[in-house]
C-alpha positions in Angstrom: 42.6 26.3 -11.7 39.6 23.8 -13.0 38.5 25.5 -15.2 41.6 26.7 -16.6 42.6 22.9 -16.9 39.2 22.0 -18.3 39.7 24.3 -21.3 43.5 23.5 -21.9 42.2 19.7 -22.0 39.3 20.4 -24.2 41.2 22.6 -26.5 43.9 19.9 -27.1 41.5 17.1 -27.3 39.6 18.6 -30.3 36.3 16.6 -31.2 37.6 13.7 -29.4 37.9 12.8 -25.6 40.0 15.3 -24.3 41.0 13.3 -21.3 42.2 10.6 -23.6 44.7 12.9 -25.6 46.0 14.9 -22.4 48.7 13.3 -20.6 50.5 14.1 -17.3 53.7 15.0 -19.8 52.0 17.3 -21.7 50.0 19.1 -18.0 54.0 19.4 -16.7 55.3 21.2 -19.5 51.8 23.1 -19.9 52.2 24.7 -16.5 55.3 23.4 -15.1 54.0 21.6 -12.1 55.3 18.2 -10.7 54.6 14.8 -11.9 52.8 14.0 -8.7 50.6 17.1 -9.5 49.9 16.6 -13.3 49.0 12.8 -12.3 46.4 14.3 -9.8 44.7 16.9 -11.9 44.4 14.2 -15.0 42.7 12.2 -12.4 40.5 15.0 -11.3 39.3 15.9 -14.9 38.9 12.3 -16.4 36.4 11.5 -13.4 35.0 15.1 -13.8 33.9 14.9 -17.6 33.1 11.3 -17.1 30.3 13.2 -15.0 31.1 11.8 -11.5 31.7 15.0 -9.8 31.0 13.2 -6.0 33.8 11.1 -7.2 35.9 14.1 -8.1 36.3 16.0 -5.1 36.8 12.9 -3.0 39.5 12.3 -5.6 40.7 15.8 -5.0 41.1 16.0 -1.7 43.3 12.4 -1.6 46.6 12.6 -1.0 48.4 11.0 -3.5 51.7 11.4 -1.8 50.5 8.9 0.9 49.7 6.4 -1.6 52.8 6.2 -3.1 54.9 6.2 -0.3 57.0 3.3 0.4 55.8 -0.2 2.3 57.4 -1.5 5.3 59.3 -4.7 4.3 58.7 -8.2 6.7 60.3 -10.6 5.0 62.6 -11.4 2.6 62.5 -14.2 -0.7 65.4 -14.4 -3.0 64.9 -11.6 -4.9 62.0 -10.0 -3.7 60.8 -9.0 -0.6 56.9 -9.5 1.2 55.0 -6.3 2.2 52.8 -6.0 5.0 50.0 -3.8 2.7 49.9 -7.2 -0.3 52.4 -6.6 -2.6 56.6 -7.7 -3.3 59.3 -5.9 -3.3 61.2 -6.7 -6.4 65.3 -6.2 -6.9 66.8 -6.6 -10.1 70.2 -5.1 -11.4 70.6 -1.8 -9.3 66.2 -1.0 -9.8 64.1 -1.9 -6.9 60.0 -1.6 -7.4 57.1 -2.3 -5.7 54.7 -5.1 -7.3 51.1 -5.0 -5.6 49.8 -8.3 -5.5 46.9 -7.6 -7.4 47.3 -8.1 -11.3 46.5 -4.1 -12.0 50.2 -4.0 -13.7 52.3 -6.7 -16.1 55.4 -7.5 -14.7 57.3 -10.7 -16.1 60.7 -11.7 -14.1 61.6 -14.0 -16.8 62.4 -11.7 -19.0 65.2 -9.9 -17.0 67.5 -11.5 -20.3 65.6 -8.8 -22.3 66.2 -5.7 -19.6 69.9 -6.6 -19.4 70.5 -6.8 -22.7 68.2 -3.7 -23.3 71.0 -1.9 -21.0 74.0 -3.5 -22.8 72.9 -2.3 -26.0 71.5 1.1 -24.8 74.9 1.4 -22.6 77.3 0.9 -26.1 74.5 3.1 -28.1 75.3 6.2 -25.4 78.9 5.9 -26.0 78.8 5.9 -29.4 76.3 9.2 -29.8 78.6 11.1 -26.7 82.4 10.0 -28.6 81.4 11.9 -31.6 80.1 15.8 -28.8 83.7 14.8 -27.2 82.2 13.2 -23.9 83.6 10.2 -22.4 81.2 8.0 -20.0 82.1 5.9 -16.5 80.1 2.1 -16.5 80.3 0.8 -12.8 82.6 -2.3 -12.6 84.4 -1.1 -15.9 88.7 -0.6 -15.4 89.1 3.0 -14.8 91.2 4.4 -18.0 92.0 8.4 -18.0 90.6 9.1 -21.3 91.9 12.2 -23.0 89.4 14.0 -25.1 90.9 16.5 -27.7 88.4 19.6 -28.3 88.3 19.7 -32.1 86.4 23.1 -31.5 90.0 24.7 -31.0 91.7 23.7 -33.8 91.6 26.6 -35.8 93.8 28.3 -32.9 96.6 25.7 -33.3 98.6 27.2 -35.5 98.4 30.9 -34.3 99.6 29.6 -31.0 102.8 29.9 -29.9 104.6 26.6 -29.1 106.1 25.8 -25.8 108.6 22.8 -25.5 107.4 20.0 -23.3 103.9 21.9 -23.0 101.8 21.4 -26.3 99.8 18.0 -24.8 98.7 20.1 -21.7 97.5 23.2 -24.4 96.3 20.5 -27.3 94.4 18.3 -25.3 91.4 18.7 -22.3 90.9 16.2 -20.4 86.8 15.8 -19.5 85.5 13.8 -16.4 83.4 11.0 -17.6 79.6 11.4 -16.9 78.8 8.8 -14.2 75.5 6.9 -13.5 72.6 8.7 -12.2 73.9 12.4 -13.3 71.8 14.6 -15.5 73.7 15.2 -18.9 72.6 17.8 -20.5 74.1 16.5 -23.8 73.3 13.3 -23.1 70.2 10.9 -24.5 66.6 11.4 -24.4 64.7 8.0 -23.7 60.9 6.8 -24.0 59.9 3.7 -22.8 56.1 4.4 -24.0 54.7 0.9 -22.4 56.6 1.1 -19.0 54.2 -1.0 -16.8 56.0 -0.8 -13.4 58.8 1.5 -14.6 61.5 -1.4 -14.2 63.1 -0.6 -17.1 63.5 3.1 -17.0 64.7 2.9 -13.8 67.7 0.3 -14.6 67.7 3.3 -17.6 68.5 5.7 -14.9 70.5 3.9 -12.3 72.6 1.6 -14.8 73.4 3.7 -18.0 75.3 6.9 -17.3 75.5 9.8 -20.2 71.2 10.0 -19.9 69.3 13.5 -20.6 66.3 12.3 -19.4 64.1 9.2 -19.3 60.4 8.9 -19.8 58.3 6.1 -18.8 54.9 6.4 -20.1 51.5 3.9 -19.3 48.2 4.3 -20.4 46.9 2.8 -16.9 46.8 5.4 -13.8 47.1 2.1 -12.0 50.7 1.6 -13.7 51.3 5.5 -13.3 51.1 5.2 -10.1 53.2 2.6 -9.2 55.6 4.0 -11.7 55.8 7.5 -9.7 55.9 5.6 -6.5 59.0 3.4 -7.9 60.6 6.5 -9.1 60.8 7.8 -5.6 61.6 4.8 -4.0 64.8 4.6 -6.2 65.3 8.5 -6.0 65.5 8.8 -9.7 63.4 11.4 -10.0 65.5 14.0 -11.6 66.2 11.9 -14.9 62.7 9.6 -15.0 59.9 11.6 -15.7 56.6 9.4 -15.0 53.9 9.9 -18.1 50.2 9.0 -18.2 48.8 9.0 -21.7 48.1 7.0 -25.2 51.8 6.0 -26.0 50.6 6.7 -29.8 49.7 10.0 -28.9 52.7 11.2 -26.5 54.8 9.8 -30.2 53.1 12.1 -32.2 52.6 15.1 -29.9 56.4 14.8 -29.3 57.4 15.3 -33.6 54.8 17.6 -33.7 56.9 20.0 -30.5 59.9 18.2 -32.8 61.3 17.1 -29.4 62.4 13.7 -30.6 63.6 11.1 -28.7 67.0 9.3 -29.0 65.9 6.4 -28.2 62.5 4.3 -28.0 61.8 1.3 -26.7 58.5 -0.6 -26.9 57.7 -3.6 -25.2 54.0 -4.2 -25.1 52.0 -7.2 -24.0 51.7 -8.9 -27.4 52.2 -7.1 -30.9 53.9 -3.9 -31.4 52.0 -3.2 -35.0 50.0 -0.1 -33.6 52.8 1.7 -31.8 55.4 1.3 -34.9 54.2 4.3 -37.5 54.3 7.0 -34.3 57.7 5.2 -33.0 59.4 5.8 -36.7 58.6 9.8 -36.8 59.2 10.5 -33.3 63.0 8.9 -33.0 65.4 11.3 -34.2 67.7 10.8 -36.9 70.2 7.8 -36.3 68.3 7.1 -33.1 67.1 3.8 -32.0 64.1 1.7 -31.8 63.9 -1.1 -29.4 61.2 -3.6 -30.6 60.0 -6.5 -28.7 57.4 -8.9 -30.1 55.5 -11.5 -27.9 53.2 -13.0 -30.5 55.1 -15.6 -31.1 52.1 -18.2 -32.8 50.9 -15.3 -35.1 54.5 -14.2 -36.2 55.7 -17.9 -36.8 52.7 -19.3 -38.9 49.7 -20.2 -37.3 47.8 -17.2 -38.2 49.6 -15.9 -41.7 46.1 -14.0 -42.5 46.4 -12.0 -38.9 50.0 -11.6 -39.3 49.7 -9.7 -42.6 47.1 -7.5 -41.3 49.8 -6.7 -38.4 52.7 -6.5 -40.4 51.9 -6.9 -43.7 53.4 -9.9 -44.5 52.3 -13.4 -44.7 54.3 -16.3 -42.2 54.2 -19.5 -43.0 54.9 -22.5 -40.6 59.0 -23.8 -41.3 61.2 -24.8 -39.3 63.1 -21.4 -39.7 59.8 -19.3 -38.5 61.8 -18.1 -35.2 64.3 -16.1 -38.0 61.4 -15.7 -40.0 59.9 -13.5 -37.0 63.0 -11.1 -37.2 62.6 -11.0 -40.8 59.3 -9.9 -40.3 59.3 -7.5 -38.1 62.5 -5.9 -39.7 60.2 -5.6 -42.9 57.3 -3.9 -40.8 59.9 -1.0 -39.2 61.6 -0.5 -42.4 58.3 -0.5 -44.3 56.7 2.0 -42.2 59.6 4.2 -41.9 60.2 3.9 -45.7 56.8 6.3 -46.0 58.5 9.1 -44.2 62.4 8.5 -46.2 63.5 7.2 -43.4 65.3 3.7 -43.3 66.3 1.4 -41.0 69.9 -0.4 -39.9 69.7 -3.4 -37.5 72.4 -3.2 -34.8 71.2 -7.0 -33.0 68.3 -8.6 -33.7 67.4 -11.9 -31.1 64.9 -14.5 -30.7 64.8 -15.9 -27.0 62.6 -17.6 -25.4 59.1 -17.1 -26.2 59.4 -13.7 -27.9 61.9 -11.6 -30.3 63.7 -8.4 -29.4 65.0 -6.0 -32.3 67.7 -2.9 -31.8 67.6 -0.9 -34.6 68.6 2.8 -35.7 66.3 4.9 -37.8 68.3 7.7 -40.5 66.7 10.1 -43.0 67.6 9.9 -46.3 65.4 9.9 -50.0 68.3 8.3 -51.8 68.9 5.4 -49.5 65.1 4.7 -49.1 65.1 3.9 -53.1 66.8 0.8 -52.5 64.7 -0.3 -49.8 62.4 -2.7 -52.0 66.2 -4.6 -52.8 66.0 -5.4 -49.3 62.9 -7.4 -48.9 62.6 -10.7 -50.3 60.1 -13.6 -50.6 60.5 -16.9 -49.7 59.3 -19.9 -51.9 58.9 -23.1 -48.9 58.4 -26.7 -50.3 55.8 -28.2 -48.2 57.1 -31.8 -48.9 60.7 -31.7 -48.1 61.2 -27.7 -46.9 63.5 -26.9 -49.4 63.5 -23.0 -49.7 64.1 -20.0 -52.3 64.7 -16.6 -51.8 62.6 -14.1 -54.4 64.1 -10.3 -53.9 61.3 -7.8 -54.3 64.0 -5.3 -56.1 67.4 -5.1 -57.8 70.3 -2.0 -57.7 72.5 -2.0 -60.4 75.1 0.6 -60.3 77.6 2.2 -63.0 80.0 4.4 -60.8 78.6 6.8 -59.3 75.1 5.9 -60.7 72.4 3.7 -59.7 69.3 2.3 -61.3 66.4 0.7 -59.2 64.8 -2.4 -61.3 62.4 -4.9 -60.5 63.7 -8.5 -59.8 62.9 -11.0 -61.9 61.5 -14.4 -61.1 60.3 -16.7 -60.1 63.2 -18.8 -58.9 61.0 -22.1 -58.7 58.8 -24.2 -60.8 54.9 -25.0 -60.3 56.5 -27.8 -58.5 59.4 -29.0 -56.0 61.9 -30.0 -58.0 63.2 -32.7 -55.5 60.2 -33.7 -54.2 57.4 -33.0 -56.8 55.4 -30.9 -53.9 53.8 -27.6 -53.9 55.4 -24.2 -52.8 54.0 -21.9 -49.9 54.5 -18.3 -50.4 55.6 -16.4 -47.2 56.7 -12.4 -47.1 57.8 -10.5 -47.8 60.5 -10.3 -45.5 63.6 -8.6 -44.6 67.0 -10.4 -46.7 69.6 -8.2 -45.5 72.2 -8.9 -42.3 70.4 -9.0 -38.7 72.7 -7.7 -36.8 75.9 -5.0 -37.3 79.3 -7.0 -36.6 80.7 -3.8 -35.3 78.4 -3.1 -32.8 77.6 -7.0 -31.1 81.2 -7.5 -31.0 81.5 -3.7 -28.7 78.5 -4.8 -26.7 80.1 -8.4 -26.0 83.4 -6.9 -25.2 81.8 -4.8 -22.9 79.8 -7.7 -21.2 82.3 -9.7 -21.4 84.4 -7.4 -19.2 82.5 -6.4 -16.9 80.6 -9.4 -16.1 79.3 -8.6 -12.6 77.2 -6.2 -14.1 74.3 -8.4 -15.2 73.2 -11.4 -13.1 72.2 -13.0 -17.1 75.6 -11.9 -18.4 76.7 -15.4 -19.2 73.2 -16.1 -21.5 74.0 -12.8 -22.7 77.8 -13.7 -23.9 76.7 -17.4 -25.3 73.7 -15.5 -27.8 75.9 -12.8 -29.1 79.0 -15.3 -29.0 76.7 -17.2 -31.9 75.2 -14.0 -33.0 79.0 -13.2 -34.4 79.3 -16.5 -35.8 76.3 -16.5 -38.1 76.5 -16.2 -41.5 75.2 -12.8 -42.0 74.5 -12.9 -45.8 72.8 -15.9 -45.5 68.8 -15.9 -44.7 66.8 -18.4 -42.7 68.1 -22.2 -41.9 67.4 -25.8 -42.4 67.6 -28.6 -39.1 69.3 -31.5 -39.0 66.3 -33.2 -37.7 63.8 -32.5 -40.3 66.6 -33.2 -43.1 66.8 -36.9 -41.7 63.4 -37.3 -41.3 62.6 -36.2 -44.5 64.3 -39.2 -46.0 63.3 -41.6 -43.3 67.0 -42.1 -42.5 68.7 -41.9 -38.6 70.4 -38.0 -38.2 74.2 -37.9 -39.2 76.2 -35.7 -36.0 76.0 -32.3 -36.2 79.7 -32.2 -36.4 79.5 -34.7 -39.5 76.8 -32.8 -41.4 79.0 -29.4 -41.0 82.4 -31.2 -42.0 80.6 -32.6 -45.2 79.4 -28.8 -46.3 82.9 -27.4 -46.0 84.2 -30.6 -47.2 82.3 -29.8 -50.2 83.4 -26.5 -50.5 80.9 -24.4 -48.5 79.9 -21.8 -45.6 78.1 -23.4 -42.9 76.9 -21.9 -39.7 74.9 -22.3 -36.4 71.9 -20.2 -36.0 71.0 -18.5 -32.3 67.3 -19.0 -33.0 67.8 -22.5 -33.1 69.5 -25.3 -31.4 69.8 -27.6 -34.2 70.2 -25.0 -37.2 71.9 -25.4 -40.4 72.6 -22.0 -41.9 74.7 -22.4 -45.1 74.9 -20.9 -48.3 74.9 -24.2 -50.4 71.8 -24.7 -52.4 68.9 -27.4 -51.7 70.5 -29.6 -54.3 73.6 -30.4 -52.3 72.1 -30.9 -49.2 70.1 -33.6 -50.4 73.4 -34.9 -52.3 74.8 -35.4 -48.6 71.3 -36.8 -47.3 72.0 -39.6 -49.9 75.4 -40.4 -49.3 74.1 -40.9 -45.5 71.8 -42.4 -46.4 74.1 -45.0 -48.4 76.1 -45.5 -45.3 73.2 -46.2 -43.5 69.9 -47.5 -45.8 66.8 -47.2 -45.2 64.1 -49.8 -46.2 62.5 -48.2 -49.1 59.7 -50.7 -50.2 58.5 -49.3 -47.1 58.3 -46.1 -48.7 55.0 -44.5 -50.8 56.0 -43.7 -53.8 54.7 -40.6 -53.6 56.5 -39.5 -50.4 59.4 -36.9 -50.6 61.4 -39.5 -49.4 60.9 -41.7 -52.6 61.4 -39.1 -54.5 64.7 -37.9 -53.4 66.3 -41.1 -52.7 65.1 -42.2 -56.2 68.0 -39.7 -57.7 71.6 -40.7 -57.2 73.7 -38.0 -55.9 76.3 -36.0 -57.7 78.4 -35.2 -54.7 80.0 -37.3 -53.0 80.3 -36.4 -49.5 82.6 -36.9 -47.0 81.7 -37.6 -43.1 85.0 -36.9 -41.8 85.2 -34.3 -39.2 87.2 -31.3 -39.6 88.7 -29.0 -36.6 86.8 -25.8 -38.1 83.6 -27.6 -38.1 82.8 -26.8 -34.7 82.4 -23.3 -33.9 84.6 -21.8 -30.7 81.3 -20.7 -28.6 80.2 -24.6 -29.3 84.0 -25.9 -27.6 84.1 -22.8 -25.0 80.8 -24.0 -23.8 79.2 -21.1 -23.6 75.3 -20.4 -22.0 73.8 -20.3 -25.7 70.3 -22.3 -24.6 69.3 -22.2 -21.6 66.9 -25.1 -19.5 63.3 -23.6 -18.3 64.3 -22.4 -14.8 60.7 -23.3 -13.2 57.6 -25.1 -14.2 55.1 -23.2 -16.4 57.5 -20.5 -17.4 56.6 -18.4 -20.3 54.2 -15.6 -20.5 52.4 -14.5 -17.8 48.9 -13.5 -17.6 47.7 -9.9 -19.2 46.8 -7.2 -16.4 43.8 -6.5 -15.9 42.5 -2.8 -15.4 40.7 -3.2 -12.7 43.0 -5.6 -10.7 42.0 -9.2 -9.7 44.4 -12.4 -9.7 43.7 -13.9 -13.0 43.5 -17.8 -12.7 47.3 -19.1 -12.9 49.1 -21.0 -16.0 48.6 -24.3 -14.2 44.6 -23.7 -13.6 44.6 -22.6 -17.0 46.7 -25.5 -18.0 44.1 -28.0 -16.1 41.4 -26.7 -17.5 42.2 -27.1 -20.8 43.7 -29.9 -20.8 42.7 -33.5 -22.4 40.2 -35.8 -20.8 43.2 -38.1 -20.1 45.6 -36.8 -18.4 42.4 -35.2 -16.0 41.7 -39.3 -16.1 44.9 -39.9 -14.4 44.2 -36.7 -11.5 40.6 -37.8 -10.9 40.7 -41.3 -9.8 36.5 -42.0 -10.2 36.7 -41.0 -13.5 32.7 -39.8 -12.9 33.2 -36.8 -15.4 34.3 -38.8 -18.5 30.6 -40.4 -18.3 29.7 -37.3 -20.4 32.1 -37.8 -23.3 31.3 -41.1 -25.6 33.3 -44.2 -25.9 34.8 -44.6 -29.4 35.6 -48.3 -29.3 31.8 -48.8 -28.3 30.8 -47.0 -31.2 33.2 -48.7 -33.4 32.0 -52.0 -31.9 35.0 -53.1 -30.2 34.9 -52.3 -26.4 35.7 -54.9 -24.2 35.3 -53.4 -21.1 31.2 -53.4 -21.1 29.7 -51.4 -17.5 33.4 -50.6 -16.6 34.3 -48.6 -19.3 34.7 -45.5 -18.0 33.1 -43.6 -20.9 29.7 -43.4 -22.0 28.0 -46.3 -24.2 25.1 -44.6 -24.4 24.1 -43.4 -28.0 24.6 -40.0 -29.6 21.1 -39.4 -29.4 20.9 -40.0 -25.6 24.1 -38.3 -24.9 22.9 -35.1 -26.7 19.8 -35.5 -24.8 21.6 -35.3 -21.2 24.3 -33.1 -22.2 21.8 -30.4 -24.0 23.9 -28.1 -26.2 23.6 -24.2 -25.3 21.2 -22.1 -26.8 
């Protein structure tokens, strides 16, 4: 058996690693042996060519079983429990896993917004793919219709059949029992979650979306693998969640080349999803979907434009609009990559919570469509003065009937300068232009929540986004604030209400923005925005000798306006998920909430977010922790070097000289 796995391995891995291209999926279809089994011979044979053979056998003769079976509970917390061997318990929706104590595998709590919603979407997705083969599917907590399915299959019989009074519903039509939660259907959807960590999520896969083939959850860690096979049996999932140890790139690309695509793929790595896109677009099958989640929040939204290019090839740029500008960005990386493969991309939802962006989107095949893919993307011209903002689309379609013709655009749509604040342009992009989101499908997965709302315990977060995903204006990309208009022009902020009323007033779209709390999304131009900042400003003046003359300010308010607007406030200007009061943004729940620490491989508590936060924090506020102050002897006093310090001996910084300082505080060679 070891050397029959020691050539299989070797043969696959080619001139590379060969432990590093096998995986445990590829051992159990190899020789048809258990995940528990496939985990333990990868284990064997990656200690075994590393050269440890002592470590081998003992690894061997483990039993791996033991390790995974399930802790005794002592105590209960909210929603998790305490284990006596280190570790939690962990409940959320219907999945229940065991988290060791040790950081050997991510697991973040505050995004259980992102898992529900994952199963929302994945849940309407199902239905729609199973309608079309004819089978119906049961959600828990859903009204129990009879659904009648009519087998189109027969149809050619119809007429040679003899008709019976009263009877031809009962011949016509068959009536299928809907696939419940947990069953196997054969039919049904393939999923891989190819970065599954602790399996959380392909185990709310299993246990809250009926109409499933089978689910994968795949880690590059044993560590993770592990846990993941142990939280498969703890949840007795294991005939649809198959556990998976290998290179997630890999497993994609092994899986077009045995061309058994996957339905659905989701990828939710620690960070950036850059490296994982090219394998996820050619292993999805066609009109599957692609779950993206992006955590790199600093890189995506312009702090790094030179690292988010090499990423996604595009350039951000810091604007207030760079939490829409991630979407755009990411959509531009998927459709980009799939674009070399004709293949194309449709967003279904596309949301920006929190600290990180989450993208649904379906993948199709098709040469023709692919042509007009460049017509999609866009640059975007951004005044750095006032933040006025120009779309430039990468492409045109123009079409005569049945015929199109694919042009480049022409441009650009600005001058070497702002022309309402005589300040230069940043270039950002490109970027995805088209709609976010499908109407269609939010508006099935809201219904659905919205029915059923027991179902998720962040179902009324869920309904408040989606409520404002439906009532953004979809042709319409990016947004200005209401807070950055008013400061622009040094004036106080007019109402939201106000500012909205004096758009439609003047004859225009206007539209809040989920990615921000304080958006302006409308599809009048720069000009008559600032027209309205200047009739506010009118009814309430600012002191302009106190203005440079060189400020954006100066020059905007220097212009009279052309519109005049009007403050009154209409009934449509506040949008119904604004009066319902719906959960759109929610409060932090818990100090220092946001991303957690990255695993580490070989365990270990890495320091927490408030010894990080502590650590790195100013010389003041430790000032105010640290009542001696002896520690801010070692940093100098800039009134004493400016000449101005009072405070002589009790200063608590140093008045020493540069020269002295550097002579006690010796740099590092």
């Amino acid at each position: 058996m070891k050397s029959k796995c020691l050539l299989w391995i070797w043969t696959l891995g080619g001139t590379l690693p060969p432990y590093r291209r096998a995986g445990t999926l590829q051992l159990q279809k190899a020789w048809n042996i258990s995940p528990l089994i496939a985990l333990k011979v990868r284990n064997i044979f990656v200690k075994a060519m590393d050269g440890d053979q002592a470590q081998c056998m003992e690894t061997a003769d483990s039993n791996l079983e033991q390790n995974v079976a399930q802790s005794p509970i002592v105590s209960t917390t909210g929603g998790s429990e305490a284990v006596k061997n280190g570790g939690t318990l962990v409940t959320e929706g219907k999945g229940k896993i065991f988290f060791p104590s040790a950081n050997e595998v991510f697991y973040n709590p505050v995004q259980e917004f992102n898992r529900d919603l994952t199963c929302a979407v994945l849940t309407e997705f199902v239905r729609l793919q199973l309608s079309s083969k004819g089978i119906s599917i049961a959600v828990p907590g859903e009204e129990n219709v009879s659904k009648v399915i009519v087998d189109l299959s027969k149809g050619e019989k119809d007429d040679d059949r003899e008709q019976t009074p009263g009877g031809d519903d009962q011949q016509d039509n068959e009536e299928h029992e809907a696939v419940k939660v947990g069953e196997v259907c054969q039919e049904g959807v393939r999923v891989l979650e190819a970065l599954a960590a602790s399996g959380l999520r392909s185990i709310r896969f299993a246990k809250e979306v009926p109409g499933l083939q089978r689910v994968v959850a795949n880690d590059l860690s044993a560590k993770a693998v592990e846990l993941i096979t142990k939280n498969i049996q703890l949840n007795d999932v294991g005939h649809l969640v198959t556990p998976s140890l290998s290179d997630a790139r890999m497993l994609m690309y092994q899986s077009k080349a045995d061309r058994d695509l996957f339905d659905v793929i989701d990828l939710d790595p620690y960070g950036s999803p850059s490296m994982f896109l090219d394998a996820a677009v050619q292993s999805v099958s066609d009109g599957g979907l692609l779950c993206v989640t992006c955590t790199d929040m600093a890189v995506m939204a312009g702090n790094s434009g030179e690292t988010c290019y090499s990423k996604y090839g595009a350039m951000s740029i810091k604007g207030k609009f760079c939490h829409e500008m991630a979407l755009r960005i990411i959509l531009h990386s998927i459709d980009l990559r799939a674009n070399c493969y004709q293949r194309y991309i449709v967003p279904l939802l596309s949301v920006s919570a929190d600290f990180y962006i989450r993208v649904f989107v379906r993948v199709f095949t098709g040469q023709a469509k692919v042509k007009a893919s460049a017509s999609k993307q866009a640059f975007v011209y951004n005044c750095v003065g006032c933040g006025s903002f120009h779309m430039q689309r990468l492409g045109k379609v123009a079409h005569n009937g049945n015929n199109f013709n694919y042009k480049a655009a022409c441009g650009p749509p600005v001058g070497p300068s702002c022309e309402y604040c005589q300040q230069r342009h940043q270039l950002g992009g490109p970027l995805w232009a088209e709609p976010l989101h499908n109407a269609d499908f939010v508006q099935r997965v809201l219904s659905a929540v919205a029915s059923n709302p027991a179902r998720f315990r962040t179902s009324q977060r869920i309904q408040g986004i989606l409520s404002m995903v439906m009532e953004e204006l979809s042709d319409v990309p990016l947004y200005y604030t209401l807070d950055h208009l008013s400061k622009t022009v040094r004036c106080s902020s007019p109402s939201l209400l106000q500012f909205r009323s004096a758009l439609l007033h003047a004859g225009y779209r206007v539209s809040l923005s989920h990615a921000c709390k304080n958006a302006i999304k409308t599809d009048a131009p720069p000009s008559v925005l600032w027209d309205i900042m200047r009739c506010w400003e009118k009814l309430n003046p600012v002191k302009r000798e106190r203005l440079s003359e060189s400020s954006p300010a100066a020059h905007i308010l220097s212009v009279e306006p052309k519109l005049q607007a009007s403050f009154t406030v209409r009934a449509d200007a506040n949008p119904s998920s604004r009066k319902q009061g719906l959960k759109r943004f929610q409060l932090n729940p818990e100090p220092f909430w946001g991303p957690k620490a990255r695993a580490k491989a070989g365990g270990g508590i890495s320091s927490s977010l408030q010894e990080k936060r502590k650590l790195h924090q100013n010389k003041r506020k430790e000032c105010a922790e640290q009542s001696d102050g002896a520690h801010l002897k070692n940093f100098p006093c800039k009134r004493f070097r400016q000449g101005n310090c009072s405070l002589g001996d009790k200063c608590c910084y140093s008045h020493e000289t540069e020269g002295k300082t550097a002579e006690n505080n010796p740099a590092p060679s």
